[in-house]
C-alpha positions in Angstrom: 67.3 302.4 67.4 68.7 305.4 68.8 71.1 305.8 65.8 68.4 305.4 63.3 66.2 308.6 64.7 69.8 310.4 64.7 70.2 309.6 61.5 66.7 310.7 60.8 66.8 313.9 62.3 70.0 314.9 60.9 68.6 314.2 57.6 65.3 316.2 58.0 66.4 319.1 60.2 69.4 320.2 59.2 68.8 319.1 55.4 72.2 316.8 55.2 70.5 314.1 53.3 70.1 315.1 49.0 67.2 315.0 47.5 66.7 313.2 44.4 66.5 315.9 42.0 63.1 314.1 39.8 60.8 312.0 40.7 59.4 309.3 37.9 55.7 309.8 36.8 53.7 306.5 37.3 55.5 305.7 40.3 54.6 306.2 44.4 56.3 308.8 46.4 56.2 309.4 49.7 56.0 313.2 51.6 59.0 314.1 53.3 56.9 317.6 55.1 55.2 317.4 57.9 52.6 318.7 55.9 52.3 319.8 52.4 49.7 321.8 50.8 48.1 320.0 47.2 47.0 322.5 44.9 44.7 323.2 41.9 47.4 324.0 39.7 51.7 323.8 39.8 52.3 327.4 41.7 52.5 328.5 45.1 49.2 330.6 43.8 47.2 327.6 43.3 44.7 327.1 44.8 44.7 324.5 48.1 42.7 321.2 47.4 43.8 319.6 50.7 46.5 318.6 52.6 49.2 315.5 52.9 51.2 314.0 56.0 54.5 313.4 56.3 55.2 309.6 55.3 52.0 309.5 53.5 52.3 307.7 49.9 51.0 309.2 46.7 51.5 307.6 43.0 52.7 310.7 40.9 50.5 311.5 37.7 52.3 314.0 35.9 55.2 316.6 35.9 55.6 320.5 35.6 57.7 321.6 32.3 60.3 323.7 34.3 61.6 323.7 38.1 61.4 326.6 40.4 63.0 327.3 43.3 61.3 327.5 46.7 62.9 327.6 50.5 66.5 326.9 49.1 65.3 323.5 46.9 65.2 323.3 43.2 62.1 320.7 42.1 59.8 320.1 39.4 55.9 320.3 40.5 54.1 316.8 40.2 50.6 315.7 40.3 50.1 313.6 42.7 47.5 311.0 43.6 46.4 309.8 47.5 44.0 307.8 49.0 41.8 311.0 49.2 43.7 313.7 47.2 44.5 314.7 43.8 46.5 318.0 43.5 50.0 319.6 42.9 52.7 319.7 45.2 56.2 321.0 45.2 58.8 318.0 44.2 61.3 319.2 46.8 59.1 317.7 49.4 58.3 314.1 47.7 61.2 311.9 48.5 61.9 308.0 47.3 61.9 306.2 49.8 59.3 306.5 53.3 60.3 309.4 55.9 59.9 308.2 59.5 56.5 309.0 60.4 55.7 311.6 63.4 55.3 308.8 65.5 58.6 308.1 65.1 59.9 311.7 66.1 57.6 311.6 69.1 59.4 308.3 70.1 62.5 310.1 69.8 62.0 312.5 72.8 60.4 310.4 74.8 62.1 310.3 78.5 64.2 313.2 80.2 65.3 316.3 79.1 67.6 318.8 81.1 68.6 322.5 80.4 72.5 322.5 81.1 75.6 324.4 80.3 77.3 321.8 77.4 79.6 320.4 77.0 80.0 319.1 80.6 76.8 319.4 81.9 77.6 321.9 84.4 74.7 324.6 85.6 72.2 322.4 85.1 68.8 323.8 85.9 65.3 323.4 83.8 63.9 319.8 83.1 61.4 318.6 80.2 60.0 315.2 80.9 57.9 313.7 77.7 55.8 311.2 78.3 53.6 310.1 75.1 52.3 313.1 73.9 52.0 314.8 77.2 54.8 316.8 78.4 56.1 318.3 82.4 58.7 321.5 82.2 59.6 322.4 85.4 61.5 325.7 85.7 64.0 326.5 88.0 66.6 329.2 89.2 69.4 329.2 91.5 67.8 330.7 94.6 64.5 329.2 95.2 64.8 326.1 93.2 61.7 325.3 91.4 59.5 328.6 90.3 57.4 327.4 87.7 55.8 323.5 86.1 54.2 323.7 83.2 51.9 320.5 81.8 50.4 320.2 78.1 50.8 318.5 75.1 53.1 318.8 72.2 53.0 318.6 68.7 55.8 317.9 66.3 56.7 319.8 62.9 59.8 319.9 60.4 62.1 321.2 63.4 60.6 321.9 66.1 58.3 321.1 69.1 54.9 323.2 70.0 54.1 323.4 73.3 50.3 323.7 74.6 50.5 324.0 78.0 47.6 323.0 79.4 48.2 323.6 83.2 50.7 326.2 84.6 52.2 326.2 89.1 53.6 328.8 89.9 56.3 329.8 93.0 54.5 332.8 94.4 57.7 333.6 96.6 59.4 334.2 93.2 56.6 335.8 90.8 55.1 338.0 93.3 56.7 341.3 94.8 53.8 342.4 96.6 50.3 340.6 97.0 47.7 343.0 96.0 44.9 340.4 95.8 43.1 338.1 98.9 44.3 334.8 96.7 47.8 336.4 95.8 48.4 337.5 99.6 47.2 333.8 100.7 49.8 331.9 98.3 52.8 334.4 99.3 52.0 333.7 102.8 52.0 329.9 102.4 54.6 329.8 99.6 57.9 328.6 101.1 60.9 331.1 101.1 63.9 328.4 101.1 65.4 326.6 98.1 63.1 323.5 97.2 63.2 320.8 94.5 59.3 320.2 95.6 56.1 320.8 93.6 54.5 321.0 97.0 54.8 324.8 96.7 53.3 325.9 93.3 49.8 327.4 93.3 47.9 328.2 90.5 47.2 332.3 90.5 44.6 334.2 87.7 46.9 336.6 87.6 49.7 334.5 86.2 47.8 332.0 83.4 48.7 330.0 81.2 50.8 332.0 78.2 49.9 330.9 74.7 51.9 328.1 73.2 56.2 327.7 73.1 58.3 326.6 70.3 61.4 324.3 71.0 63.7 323.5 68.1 65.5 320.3 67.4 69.0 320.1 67.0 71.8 317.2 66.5 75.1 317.2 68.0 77.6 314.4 67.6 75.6 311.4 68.6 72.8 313.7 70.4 69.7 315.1 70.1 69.6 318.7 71.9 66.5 321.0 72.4 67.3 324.7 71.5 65.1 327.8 72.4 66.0 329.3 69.5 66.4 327.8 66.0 70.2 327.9 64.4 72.0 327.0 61.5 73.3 323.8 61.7 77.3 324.8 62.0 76.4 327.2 64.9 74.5 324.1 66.7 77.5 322.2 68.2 78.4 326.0 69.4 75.6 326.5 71.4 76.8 326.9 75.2 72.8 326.1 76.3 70.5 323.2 75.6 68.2 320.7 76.3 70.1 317.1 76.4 68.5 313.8 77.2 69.7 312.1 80.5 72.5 309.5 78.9 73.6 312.7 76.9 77.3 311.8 76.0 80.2 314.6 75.1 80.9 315.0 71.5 
């Protein structure tokens, strides 16, 4: 199992698996985007008649007379038929066969995740634990241990993870200099100044909320599935000294 959603991710995120280059009117496709917008007419200027799911399976109607380029691919429009839609969509996003649904990519993370210098695993610090859709990141730094745990839920798109953190703890030993408020002065008093692993000290403060949503991109490495802070080509990926790797992570 775990080589079939390597295999699926390389394909999808770093675009190492060709796409056919046309698609035979009359038959079903099936939508390799996370989503794709059907339009009125063959044209990024068309107008939007609704939207299609990654996985979902269409029965193509008709073909545009020319290709056109669009983010690096070369495809034909089609027409294309679902359940509830009929519109155009960009050919470099229908694929033969059935993409993994997003269930499938949320299965992928599923377990433990930690931040660490790769690739020995050596200054290991931050840790992402996914359970379902929910997700704990728990921050840490070398001198007090645990400063911050975040809690939310996450959504999944073409190459990366969103973030909606839902609930953010925070170490007011580390965040806060000086207490200018009753409820800041009250957590720094009670915070604890030595290094702890323990959630026992985070409050939640007004004055630090929670901070819009986070982006983490996917990457694959050897036999692993890494979580990057920042998106990268896919030859600079193995390179990167910093990442997310699951528990049973393995060396390249």
């Amino acid at each position: 199992m775990k080589k079939l959603f390597l295999i699926f991710f390389t394909c999808l995120f770093l675009f190492q698996c060709k796409k056919s280059p046309s698609i035979e009117v009359g038959k079903n496709a099936f939508i390799s985007a996370t989503v794709l917008n059907a339009r009125k007419t063959p044209s990024l200027d068309g107008e939007k008649v609704g939207k299609l799911k990654l996985g979902d399976e269409v029965k193509v109607l008709e073909r545009s007379e020319s290709d056109m380029d669009i983010d690096g691919l070369t495809a034909y429009w089609y027409k294309v038929q679902s359940t509830e839609i009929t519109g155009w969509v960009f050919g470099g996003y229908l694929s033969h066969t059935k993409v993994e649904s997003r269930d499938a990519m949320i299965a992928a993370v599923q377990g433990n995740f930690v931040f660490c210098k790769l690739p020995d695993r050596m200054e290991c610090t931050d840790t992402i634990e996914f359970d379902g859709e929910s997700f704990v990141y728990r921050k840490f730094n070398s001198y007090s241990g645990i400063n911050e745990k975040l809690e939310g839920v996450f959504d999944v798109y073409a190459d990366h993870l969103v973030f909606d953190t839902k609930s953010r703890l925070i170490r007011p030993s580390v965040f806060i200099q000086f207490p200018q408020t009753e409820e800041e002065r009250t957590a720094y008093n009670n915070a604890y100044f030595e290094y702890t692993d323990s959630d026992e000290y985070l409050v939640s403060l007004s004055t630090y909320p929670v901070a819009g949503k986070e982006e983490i991109y996917f990457a694959v490495c050897g036999d692993n599935l890494l979580l990057i802070h920042e998106k990268k080509e896919k030859e600079e990926i193995c390179k990167s000294e910093y990442a997310f790797a699951k528990s049973s992570y393995s060396s390249p």
